[in-house]
N, C-alpha and C positions, 0 to 999 in steps of 0.2 A: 162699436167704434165711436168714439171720443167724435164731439163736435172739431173739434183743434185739428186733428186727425184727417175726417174729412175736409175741411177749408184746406189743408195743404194737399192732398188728390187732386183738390178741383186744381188749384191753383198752379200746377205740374201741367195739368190736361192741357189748361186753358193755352198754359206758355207752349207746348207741344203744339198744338193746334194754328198758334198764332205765327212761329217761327216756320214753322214746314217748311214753307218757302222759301227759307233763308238760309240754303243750302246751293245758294250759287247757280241755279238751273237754268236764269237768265240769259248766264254767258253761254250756253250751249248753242250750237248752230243747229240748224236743220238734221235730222237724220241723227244725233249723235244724244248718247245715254250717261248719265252720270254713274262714276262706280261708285255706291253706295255702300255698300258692304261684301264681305268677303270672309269667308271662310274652311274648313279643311273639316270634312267629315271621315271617316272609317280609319283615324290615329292612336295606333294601339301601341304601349310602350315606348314612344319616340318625342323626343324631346319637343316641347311646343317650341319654346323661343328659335331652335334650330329651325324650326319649319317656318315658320313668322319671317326669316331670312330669305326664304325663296319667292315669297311672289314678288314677280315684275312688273308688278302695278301696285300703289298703296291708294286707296279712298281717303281724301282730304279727311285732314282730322277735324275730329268733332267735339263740342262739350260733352261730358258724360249728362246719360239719359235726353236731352237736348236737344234735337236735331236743326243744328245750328254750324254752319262751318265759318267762323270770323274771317279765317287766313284766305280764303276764298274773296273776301270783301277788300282783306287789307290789300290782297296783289291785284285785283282791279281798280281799286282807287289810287294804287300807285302808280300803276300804267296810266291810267287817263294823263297823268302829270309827268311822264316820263317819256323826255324828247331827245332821240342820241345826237341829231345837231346841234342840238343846245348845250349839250354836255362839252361833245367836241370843240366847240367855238370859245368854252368855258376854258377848256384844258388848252387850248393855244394862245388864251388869255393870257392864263396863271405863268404858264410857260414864256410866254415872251415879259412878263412882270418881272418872273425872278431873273430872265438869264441878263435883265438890262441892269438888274442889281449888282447880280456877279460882275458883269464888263468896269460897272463903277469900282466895284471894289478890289478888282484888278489892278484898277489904274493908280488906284492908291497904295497897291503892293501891301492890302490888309490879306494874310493868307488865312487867319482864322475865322475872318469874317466871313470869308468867300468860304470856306468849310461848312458854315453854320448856314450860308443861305443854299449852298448846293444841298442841305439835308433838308432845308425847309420847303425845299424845291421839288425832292423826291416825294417825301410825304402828300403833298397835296397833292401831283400830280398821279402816285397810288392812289389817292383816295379816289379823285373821278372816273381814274381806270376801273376803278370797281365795281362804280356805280354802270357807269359802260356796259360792262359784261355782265356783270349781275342783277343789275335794277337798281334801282333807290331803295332808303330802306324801308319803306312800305313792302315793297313789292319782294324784301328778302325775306321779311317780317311773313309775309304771307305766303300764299302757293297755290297755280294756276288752278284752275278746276279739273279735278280726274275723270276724262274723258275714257269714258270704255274702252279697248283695243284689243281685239279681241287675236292678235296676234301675240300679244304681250301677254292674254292666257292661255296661247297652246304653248309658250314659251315659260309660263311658271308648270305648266302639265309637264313640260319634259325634264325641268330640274326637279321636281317631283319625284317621278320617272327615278331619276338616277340617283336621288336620295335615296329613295327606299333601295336600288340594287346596291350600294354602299352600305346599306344597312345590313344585306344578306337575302330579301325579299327579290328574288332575280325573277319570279314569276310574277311580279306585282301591276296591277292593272291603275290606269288613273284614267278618271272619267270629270267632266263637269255638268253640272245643272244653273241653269241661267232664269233669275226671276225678274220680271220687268212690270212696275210700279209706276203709269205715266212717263215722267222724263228717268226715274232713277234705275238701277241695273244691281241684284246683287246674284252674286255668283257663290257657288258653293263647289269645292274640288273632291272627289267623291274618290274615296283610297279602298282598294282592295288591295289587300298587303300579301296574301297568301300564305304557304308556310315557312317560317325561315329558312336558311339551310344552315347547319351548324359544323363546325370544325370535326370531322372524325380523326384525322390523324396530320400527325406534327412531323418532321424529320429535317436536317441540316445538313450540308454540304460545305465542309470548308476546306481540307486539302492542308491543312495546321492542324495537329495532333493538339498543339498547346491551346490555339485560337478553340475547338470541340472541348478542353477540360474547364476552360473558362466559362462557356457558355454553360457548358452541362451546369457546373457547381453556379450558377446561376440562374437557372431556368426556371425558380419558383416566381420569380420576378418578372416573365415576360408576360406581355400584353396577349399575347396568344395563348387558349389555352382547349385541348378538345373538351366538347361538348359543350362549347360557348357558339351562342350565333357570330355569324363572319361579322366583320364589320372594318371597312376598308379602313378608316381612321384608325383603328387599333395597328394596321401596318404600318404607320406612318410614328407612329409612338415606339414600335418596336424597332422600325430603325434609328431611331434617337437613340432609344435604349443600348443597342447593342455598340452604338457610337460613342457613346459617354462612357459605358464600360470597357470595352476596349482599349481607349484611351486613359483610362485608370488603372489600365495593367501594363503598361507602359509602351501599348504602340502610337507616339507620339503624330506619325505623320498618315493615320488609318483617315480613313472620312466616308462618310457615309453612302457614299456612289458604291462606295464597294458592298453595301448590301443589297440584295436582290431578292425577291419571294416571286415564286412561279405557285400559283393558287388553278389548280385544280378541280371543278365541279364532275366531273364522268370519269374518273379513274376508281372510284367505291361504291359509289351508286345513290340512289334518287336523296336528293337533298344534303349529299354526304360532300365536306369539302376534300382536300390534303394540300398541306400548302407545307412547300420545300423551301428554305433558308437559305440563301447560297451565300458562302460569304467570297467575292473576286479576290482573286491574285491582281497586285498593280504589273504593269506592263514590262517597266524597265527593271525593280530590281528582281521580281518573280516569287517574293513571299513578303510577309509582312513582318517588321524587325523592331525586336523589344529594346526602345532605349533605357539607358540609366542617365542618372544627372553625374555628370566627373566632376562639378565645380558650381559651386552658388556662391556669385557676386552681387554685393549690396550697395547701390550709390547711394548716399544719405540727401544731398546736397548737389542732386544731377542738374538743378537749374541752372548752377554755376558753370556754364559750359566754356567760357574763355580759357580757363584753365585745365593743363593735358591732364591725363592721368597721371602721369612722372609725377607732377606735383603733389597730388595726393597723399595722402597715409593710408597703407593698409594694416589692417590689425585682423588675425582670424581668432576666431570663438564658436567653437564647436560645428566645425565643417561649414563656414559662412565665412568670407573674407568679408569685412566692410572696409569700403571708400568714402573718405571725406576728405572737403580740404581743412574744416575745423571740427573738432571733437564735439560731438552736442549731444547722442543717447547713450543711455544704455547696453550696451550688447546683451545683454543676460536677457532685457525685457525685451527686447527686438526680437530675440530666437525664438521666444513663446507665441510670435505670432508669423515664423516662419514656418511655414507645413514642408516643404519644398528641401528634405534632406540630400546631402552628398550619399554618391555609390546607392541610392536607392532606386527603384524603377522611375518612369515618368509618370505623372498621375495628373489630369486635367482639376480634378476636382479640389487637390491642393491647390493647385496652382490659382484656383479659385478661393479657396479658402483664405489661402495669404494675402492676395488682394484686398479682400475684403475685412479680413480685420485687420490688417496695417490700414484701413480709411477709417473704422470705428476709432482707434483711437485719435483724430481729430488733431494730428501734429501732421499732415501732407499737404500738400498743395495736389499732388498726383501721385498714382503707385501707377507705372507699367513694366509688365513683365517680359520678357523679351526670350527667346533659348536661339541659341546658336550648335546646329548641327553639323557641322561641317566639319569638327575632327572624329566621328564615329561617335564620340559619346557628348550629350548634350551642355550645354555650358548656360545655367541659369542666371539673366544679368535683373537685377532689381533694380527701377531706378524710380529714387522719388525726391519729392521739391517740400520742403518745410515750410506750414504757414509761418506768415509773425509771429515772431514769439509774445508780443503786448496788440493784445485788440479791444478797441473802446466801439461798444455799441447804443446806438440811441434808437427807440423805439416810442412814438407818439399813437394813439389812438382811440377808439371808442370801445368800453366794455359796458357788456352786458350779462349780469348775471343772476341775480334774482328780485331786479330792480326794474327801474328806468333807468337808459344812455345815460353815461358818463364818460368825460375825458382820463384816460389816463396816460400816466410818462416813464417810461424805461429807462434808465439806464445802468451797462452794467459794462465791466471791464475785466479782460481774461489774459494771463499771462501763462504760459505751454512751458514746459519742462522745467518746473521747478527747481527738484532736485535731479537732474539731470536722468531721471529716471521716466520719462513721457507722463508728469504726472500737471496735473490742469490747477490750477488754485483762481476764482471766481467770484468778483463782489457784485452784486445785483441790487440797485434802489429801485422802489417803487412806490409811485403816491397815484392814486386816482381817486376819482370823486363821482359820487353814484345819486342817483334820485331813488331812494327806499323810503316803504308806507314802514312806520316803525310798529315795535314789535307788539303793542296796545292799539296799533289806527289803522284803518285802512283806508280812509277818507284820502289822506293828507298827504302830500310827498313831502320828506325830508333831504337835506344834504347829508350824505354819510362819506369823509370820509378814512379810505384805509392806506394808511404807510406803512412800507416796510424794506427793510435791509437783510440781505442774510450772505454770507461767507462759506463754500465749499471749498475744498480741496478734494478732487476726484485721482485715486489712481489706478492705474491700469493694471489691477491686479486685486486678489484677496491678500489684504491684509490680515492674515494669519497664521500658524506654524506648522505650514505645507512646506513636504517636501519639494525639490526639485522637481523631480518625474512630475507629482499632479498639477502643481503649476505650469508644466508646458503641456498636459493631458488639457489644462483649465483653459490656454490658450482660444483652442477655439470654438470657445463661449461667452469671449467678449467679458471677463469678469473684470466689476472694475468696483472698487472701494470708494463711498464718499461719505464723506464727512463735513457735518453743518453746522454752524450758528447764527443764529437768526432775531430777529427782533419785527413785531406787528403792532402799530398801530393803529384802532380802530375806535372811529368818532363816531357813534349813531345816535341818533336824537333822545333813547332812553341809554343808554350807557356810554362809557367811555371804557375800552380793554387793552389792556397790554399785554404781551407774550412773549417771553425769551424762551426761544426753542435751542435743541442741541439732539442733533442726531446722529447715527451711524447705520448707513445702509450698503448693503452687499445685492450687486445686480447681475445676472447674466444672461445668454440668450440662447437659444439654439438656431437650427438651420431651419425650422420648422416654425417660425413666425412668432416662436413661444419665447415671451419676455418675464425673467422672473424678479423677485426683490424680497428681499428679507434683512430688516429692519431690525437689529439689534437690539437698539437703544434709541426711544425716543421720549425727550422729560421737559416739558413745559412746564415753567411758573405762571401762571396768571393774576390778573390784578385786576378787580372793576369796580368802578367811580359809578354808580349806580344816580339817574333821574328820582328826582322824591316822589315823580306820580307813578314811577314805573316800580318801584321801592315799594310802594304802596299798594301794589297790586300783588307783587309778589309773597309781602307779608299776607292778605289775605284768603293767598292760596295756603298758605302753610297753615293758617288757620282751619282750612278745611283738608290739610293731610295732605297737602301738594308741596313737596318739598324741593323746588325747583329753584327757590333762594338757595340753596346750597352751592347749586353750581356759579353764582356769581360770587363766591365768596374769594378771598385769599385760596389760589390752587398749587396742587402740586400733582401735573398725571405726567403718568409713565407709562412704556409702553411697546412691547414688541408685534410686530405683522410682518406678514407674509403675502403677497400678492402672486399672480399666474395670468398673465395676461396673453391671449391668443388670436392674433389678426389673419388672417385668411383673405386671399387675392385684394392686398391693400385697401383693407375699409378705409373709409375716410375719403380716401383719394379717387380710388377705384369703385364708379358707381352702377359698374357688372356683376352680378352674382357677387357681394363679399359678404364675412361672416367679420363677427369680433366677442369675443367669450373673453371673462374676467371675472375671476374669486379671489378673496378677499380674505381673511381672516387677521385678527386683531386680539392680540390678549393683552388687559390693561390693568398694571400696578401688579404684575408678576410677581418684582423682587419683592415688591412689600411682605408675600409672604414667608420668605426667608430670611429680610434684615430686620424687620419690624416698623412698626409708625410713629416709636414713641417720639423720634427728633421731631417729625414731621407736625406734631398733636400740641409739643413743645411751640414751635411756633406761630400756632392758632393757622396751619395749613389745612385746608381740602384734601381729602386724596379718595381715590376713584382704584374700584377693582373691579373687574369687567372683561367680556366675552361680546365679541363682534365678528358678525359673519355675513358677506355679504357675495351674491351674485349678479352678473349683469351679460344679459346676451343680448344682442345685434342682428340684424341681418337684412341685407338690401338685393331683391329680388323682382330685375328686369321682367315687366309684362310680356311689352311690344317695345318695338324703337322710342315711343315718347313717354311711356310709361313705366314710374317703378313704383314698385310696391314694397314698403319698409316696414318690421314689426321690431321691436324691444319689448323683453320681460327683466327687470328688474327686483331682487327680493335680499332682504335681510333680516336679522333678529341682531338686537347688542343686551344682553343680561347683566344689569349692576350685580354683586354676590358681597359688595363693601358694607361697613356697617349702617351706613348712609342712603345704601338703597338708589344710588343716583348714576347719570351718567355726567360728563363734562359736555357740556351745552353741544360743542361741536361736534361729538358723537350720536347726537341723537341722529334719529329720522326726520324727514318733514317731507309734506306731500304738498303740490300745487306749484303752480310757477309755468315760467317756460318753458324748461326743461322737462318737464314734468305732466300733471297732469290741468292742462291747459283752461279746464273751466273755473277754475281758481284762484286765486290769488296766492302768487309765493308763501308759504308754510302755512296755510289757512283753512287745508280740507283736513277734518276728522278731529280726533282720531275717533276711530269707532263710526258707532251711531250717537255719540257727545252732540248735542245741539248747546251752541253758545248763544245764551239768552243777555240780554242787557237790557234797564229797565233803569235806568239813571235819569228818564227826562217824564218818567210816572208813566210812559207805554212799552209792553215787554212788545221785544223785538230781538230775533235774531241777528247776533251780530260776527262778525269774522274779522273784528278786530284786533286780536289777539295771536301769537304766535303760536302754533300746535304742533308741537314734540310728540313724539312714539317711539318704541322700543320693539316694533315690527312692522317693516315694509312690506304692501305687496303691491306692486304698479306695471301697467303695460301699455304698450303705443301701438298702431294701425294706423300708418298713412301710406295712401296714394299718392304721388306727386307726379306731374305732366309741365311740359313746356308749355306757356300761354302765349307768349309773344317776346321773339327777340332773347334779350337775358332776363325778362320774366318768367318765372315757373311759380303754377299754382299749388296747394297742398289740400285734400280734405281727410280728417284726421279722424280716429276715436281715441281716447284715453281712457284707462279703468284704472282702478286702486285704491289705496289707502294706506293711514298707520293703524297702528294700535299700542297699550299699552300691555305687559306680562302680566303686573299684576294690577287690584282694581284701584282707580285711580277716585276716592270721594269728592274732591272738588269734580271728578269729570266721568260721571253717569254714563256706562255706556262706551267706556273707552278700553276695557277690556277686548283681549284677542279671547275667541272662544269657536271652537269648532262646531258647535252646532249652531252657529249665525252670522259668522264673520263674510259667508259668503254676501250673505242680503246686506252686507256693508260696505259692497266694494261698489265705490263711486264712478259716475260713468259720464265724461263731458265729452262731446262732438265739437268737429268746427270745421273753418277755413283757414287760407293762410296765403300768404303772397312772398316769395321768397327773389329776390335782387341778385343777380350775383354778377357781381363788379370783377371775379375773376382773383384779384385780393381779399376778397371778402363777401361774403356772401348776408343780406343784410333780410330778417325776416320778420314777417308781421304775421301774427296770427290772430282769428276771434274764437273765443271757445264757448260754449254754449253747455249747461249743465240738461241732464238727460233725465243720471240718476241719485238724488242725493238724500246719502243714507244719513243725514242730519234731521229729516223728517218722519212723520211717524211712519211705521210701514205699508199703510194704504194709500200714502200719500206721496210716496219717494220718486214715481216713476214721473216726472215735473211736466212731460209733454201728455198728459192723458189728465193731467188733475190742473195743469197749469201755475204760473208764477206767483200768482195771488196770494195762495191760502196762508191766513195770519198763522204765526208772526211773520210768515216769510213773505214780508216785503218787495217790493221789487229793488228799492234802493239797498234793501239789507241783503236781498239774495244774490244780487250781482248777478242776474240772469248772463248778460254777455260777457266776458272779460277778456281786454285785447293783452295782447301779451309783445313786446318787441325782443328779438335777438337776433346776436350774432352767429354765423353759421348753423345748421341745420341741429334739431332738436336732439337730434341722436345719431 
């Protein structure tokens, strides 16, 4: 063990030792034990987080390893200071302030002033009621001290208890053991689960011949199945299920009281269950009755309510009457996203579907669907409200992207139904301004920055020579055409680049969270005004076989991809159990092989032929109530196959950053084991000054994150990865991908992080700290056992800590 090593031991002990106490034990009265810990012993196949939801008591949170409870500190320093007469005398203040306001501006018959102080009036006077009832914000911030109650643990013992008989474990035993430490108390719940009991036999009763051929010809799909443990939740999915379905065979007014399951444990024998289906007759009519739709009405313009229907136009188009008072869509494009046909059964699940994609396409104010049963067969009425057709949006704020904070300014303006077909046409400017170390420095921040304009026309549809039928099969998948022109650009302190983009992209979606895209045609010109020192650096690469000056030359790429993107239980938003999976593929300068380069070669153009593949998975995974634990694996390969050997700058790799792997500096880790030497002032020294490209990704992230205080949440993080390149790179030793060592290359930074969230925006700081870097020789790499020291690695050139700022969470 490393001297380094042991000093941080001691230094854990010492703070363990010194904090004990600072676990709130003060505030305890006479006779009464702090819950200190808790736990669930003899949990076999059953979901931890579900069980974490039953106890009735939680132990004040702590810092990891730590024994430390703050929020214990923060809610008695806020009680000390928290007086409710004071409050109240406060609030009959504020109250008699405003209401003498209001009576003045009564008298002066101002109604909107008196609007604006009766709201300023609510507001404060919510605010102290808050504090009233809940504390101050100390005291919200924090949380009284978890006093044992040991009524509160026969009361987690019995939801215990009847978790596990929900599970199937109906002989299951719960016990506890109580450990007591001075003033603290941990408790442990001690499960004997026994033997499950399992489904042996299935059977239905419904008194509907038709309601039995449904079910049968569905039963591969029911949540019950023998030979599976019981498991009372699974009955509760089956009556959804049998409700949804039902409902999609057109008993429009069925609901779910009418299912019933009569569950059986002694009618087969030990551990054996039989659980019978019933499906009820309703009262009054005494069966259940399959409707059809006799009629689907469409109000285009139902906001317009002054005006009767008389007035109206109707027009029909394929078993859909539309109402408007003025002509505005398409009917053809409208029925592709009407599920909901005439003379066919009732079906919830359409009726769902048209919903929802008459609101993708972004021409509604509201779609509700309404059915009138009152003449025996149903009468579908559609009614929806059309946004503006001209929308001007302004957007101001601060981005962060593989920089320092900068301001930047949106604006973009969108006009709806073009050609009277629901199709969108969209202009978008943007200029912001960024603090980036340029692509030779990493001392120095510069101003970079990036403008750009680009032009779509989106429509709701594949533009292309589809029949009829698939185009209303295509409906609903939300396919929608768009088409781009574009212009960027880009001020950085070693170049200046311009980019006239032109694209065609084809998108659709399923009901299964899968967003697709396929990218026809995408062809940028480029153009770059090249720094004489950054110029100069580049030519000396090419002197050493690095042809990286290529890509800032006069360009011409092109380029078709395909993307697959897969969100599961709202990542992003959704920070319970979610998933988020995305592949990638990129093929570049395709047609070149079939029309040829000579125009292209004629003009003294670049042109780039290339293979790009990329994966990216996600996954945010709840501990306990304050904790989640987050991982990303990220990987790619892009293979130049042109005669040039290159990719266009913006298709490479790069490692380091915020995003990325945090003990680095944006595009500055690898690639390989390359160690970047610089000797320009007569002492060689590693340096990360320089931008570093690769042509094979492999990176991954491990964070913990916990609420600290309030809207602060903390983060402690690992990061691992690297680039490389395919083939060997002479200016860069070491920068080959190779399978018999690529592993001992994969770089490895730890850290911290403090994450803000404002609710609008979530504002993050992180420190990263390098662990393992594969820039050093290989006895050397592991930095915590050999330390920051060892020449040439500097402590200024190694950048031991690197803070990093962004916006929204890392992944």
């Amino acid at each position: 063990m490393s001297l380094r090593i042991a000093l941080y031991l001691v230094f854990f002990l010492v703070v363990g030792v010194v904090t004990s106490g600072c676990l709130g034990t003060k505030y305890l009265k006479d006779g009464e034990k702090l819950l200190y810990k808790q736990k669930i012993k003899g949990a076999k196949n059953l979901d931890k987080e579900e069980l974490d939801q039953l106890y009735a008591q939680e132990p004040n949170r702590q810092f990891p390893i730590i024994p430390f409870s703050p929020y214990v500190w923060f809610y008695y320093w806020g009680l000390d200071n928290y007086d409710i007469a004071a409050y109240e005398a406060r609030r009959e203040a504020v109250r008699a302030k405003w209401n003498s306001k209001i009576a003045l501006a009564k008298t002066k018959d101002k109604k909107k002033k008196v609007e604006r102080y009766e709201r300023k009036k609510r507001k404060k006077i919510a605010k102290i009621n808050r504090t009233i009832q809940e504390g101050n914000v100390l005291m919200r911030w924090g949380e009284p001290i978890a006093v044992f109650d040991s009524s509160l643990a026969e009361q987690t013992m019995g939801r215990l208890k009847l978790y596990l008989n929900s599970k199937g474990y109906f002989q299951a035993k719960v016990d506890s053991a109580i450990d007591i430490a001075d003033k603290r108390l941990s408790i442990t719940y001690l499960l004997d689960q026994g033997e499950p009991y399992r489904i042996d036999t299935l059977f239905t009763q419904t008194g509907d011949s038709t309601i039995s051929k449904v079910l049968e010809k569905n039963k591969d799909k029911s949540y019950l199945v023998e030979g599976e443990n019981y498991e009372q939740n699974n009955l509760t999915k089956e009556r959804e299920r049998i409700d949804l379905l039902l409902k999609d065979n057109g008993y429009f007014d069925f609901s779910r009281q009418y299912v019933e399951f009569n569950v059986d444990t002694a009618l087969i024998g030990d551990k054996k269950i039989a659980i019978q289906t019933v499906i009820n007759k309703p009262s009054k009519r005494g069966y259940h009755k399959v409707f059809t739709v006799g009629a689907v009405n469409f109000t285009t313009d139902a906001d317009v309510s002054l005006i009767p229907d008389s007035l109206r136009t109707e027009k029909e188009y394929r078993g859909i009457t539309y109402r408007y008072h003025n002509y505005q869509y398409n009917e053809k494009i409208l029925n592709r996203r009407v599920f909901i046909k005439k003379d066919s059964v009732y079906s919830k699940s359409n009726t769902f579907s048209t919903q929802r994609q008459l609101a993708n396409l972004d021409h509604f104010r509201f779609i509700n669907i309404h059915y009138d049963s009152s003449g025996g067969k149903l009468i579908a009425n559609i009614f929806t409200s059309p946004l503006n057709r001209y929308q001007w949006t302004n957007e101001v704020g601060i981005n962060v992207t593989q920089g320092f904070p900068g301001p930047f300014y949106n604006l973009s303006f969108k006009k709806r139904n073009v050609f009277k077909g629901l199709e969108i046409f969209e202009v978008n400017g943007r200029i912001g301004i960024e603090g980036v170390a340029p692509a030779t420095e990493v001392n120095d921040v510069y101003t970079s920055v990036e403008a750009g304009i680009n032009a779509t026309l989106t429509f709701p549809q594949f533009v292309l020579p589809l029949s009829t039928r698939a185009k209303e099969k295509l409906g609903r998948v939300n396919p929608k055409t768009r088409l781009l022109a574009g212009y960027t650009y880009t001020d950085r302190p070693e170049y200046v680049r311009k980019n006239t983009n032109f694209s065609n992209t084809y998108s659709w979606q399923n009901e299964n969270r899968g967003l697709f895209s396929f990218t026809a045609t995408d062809v940028s010109i480029i153009n770059s005004n090249l720094d004489s020192a950054f110029l100069g650096t580049l030519l000396a690469l090419e002197r050493n076989g690095n042809r990286l000056i290529n890509t800032f030359k006069p360009s011409f790429v092109s380029s078709m991809s395909l993307s697959a993107t897969w969100n599961f239980n709202s990542y992003g938003l959704n920070f319970t159990n979610s998933s988020f999976f995305r592949t990638y593929i990129e093929s570049g300068g395709t047609s070149l092989n079939f029309i040829g380069t000579e125009t292209l070669e004629n003009e003294n153009l670049e042109y780039y032929k290339y293979i790009k593949f990329n994966i990216d998975y996600r996954k945010i995974h709840p501990a306990n109530k304050n904790t989640t634990i987050a991982y990303r694996i990220n990987a790619g390969i892009a293979k130049p196959y042109s005669d040039n050997r290159i990719l266009p700058y913006e298709k490479y790799f790069f490692a380091g950053g915020s995003n990325g792997i945090r003990a680095w500096r944006p595009r500055r880790l690898g690639p390989g084991s390359y160690t970047p030497l610089d000797s320009a002032d007569g002492k060689v020294r590693v340096s990360y000054n320089f931008e570093q490209q690769g042509e094979i990704l492999l990176e991954g992230s491990l964070e913990l994150r916990k609420n600290l205080i309030g809207f602060i949440d903390y983060a402690a993080f690992v990061d691992f990865g690297n680039i490389w390149t395919i083939q060997e790179d002479p200016s860069r030793e070491g920068s080959q991908f190779k399978f018999d060592r690529f592993y001992k290359e994969i770089a490895v930074g730890a850290g911290l992080g403090l994450r803000f969230d404002f609710s609008f925006l979530v504002l993050r700081l992180d420190a990263g700290l390098k662990i393992y870097d594969p820039a050093r020789s290989e006895e050397k790499r592991f930095i915590l056992s050999k330390g920051y020291y060892d020449p040439p690695f500097t402590p200024s050139a190694a950048e031991s800590v690197v803070f990093n700022i962004g916006i929204g969470y890392p992944f």
